[in-house]
N, C-alpha and C positions, 0 to 999 in steps of 0.2 A: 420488508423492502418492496419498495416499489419496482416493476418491468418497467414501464415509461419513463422515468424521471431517472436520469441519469447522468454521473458526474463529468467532468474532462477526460479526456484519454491520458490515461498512465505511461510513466518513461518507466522502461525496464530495459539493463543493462545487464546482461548475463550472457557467459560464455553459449556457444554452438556445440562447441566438443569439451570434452574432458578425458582424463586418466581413469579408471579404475582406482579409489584410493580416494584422489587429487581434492583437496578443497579450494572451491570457486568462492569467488565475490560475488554477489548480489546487489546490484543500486536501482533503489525505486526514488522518482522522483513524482508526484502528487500532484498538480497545481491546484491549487484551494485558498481562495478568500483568509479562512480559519478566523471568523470574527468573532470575537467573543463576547461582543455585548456589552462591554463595558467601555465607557467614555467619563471624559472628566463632567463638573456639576455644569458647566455652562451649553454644554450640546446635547442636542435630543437622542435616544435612546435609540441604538440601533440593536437590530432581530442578531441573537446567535445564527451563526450557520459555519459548522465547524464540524470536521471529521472524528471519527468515533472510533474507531477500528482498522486496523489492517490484519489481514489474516492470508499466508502463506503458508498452500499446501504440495507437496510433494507426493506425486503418485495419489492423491489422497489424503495423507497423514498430516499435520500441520506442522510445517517445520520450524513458524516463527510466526508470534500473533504480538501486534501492540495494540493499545487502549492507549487512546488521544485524548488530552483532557487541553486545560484552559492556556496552559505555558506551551503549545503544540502551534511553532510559527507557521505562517502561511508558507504553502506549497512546501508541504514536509516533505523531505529526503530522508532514507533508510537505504542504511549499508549491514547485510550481515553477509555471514560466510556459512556453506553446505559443505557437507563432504560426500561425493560420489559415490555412489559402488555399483549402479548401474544406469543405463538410460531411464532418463523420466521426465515426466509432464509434470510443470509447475503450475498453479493458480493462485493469480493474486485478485483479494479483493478487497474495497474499499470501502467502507458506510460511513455515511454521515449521520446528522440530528435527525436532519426533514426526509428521513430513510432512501435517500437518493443513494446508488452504488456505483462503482466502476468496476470491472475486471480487464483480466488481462490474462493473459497463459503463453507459455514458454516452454522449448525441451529441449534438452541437453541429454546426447546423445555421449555415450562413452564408449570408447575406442577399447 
């Protein structure tokens, strides 16, 4: 991955607080081209540039990874769910083909 080359900024929609217990929603929204290169026979060929990965960690740990392939619409949205048991820092990150990233980080403190 490249340090300079770097993707749009990430929508993350996650709680502030939480329960002890309590499982949160998670909503990532991506904004991304996701071209896949493929055109019909009468137009010129255009470059892939399409996202590779998502990867969500927790404290560290990863709590939910996807792999992007060619059916992966532009400016992908992911919804999953955590379950709390203590305060933690989240990091999300983003890679494409042409090794450009995004991150982003988050903490949900529990009460």
């Amino acid at each position: 991955m490249s340090g300079t080359m770097t993707l749009a900024q990430p929508r993350i929609r996650i709680p502030r607080q939480a329960r002890a217990g309590e499982v949160i929603e998670i909503r990532t929204l991506m904004e991304h081209p996701m071209e896949s290169g493929i055109r019909g026979r009468n137009l010129t060929a255009v470059p892939r540039d399409a996202l590779v990965r998502l990867l969500v960690r927790m404290n560290g740990e990863t709590v939910f990874a996807a792999d992007l392939g060619n059916g992966t619409a532009a400016n992908p949205y992911h919804v999953f769910f955590v379950r709390m048991q203590r305060t933690s820092e989240f990091e999300f990150l983003w890679t494409d083909e042409r090794g450009r990233s995004a991150r982003a980080n988050a903490r949900v403190a529990v009460a």
